[in-house]
C-alpha atoms as one frame of an Amber mdcrd trajectory, in Angstrom:
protein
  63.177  -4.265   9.160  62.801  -7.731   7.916  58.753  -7.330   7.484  59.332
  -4.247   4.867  61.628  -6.775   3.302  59.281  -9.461   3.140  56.333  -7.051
   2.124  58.546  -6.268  -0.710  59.148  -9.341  -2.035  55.487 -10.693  -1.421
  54.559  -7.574  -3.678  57.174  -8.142  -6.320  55.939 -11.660  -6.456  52.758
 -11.319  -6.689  53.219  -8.473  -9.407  55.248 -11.543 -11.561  51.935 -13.885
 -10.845  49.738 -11.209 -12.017  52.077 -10.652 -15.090  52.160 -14.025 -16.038
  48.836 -13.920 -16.139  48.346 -10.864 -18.362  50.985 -12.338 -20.726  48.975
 -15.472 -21.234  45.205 -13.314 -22.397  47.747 -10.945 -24.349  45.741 -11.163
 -27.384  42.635  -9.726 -25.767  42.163  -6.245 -23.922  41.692  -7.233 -20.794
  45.454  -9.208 -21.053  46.750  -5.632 -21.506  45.323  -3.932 -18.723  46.381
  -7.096 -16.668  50.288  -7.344 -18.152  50.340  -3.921 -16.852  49.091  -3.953
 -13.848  51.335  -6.728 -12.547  54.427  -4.687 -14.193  53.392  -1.947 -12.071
  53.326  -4.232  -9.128  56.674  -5.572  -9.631  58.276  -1.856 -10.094  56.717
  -0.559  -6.597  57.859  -4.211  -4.951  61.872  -3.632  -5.866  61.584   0.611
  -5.553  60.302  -0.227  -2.263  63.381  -2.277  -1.387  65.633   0.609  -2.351
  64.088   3.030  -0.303  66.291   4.409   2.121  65.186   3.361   6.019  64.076
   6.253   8.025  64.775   5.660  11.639  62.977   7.936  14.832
């Protein structure tokens, strides 16, 4: 349980690094495609630490 946690956040963080990033070359295309890609990241980081636990 507590590594699907951590993966989480590791993913959520980096998606905010990656964001930054974008946000900084904003003014060229590139920043775009970057801003969003890091959004993306930080979207599937916290959805994946609502996701209900399935247990076998």
């Amino acid at each position: 349980m507590r590594k699907k946690t951590t993966t989480s956040w590791l993913v959520t963080g980096l998606g905010t690094v990656v964001s930054s990033l974008g946000a900084l070359f904003r003014r060229r295309r590139l920043g775009a495609g970057i801003l969003g890609f890091g959004l993306a990241h930080v979207l599937l980081g916290v959805l994946d630490m609502f996701r209900p636990k399935v247990r076998r």
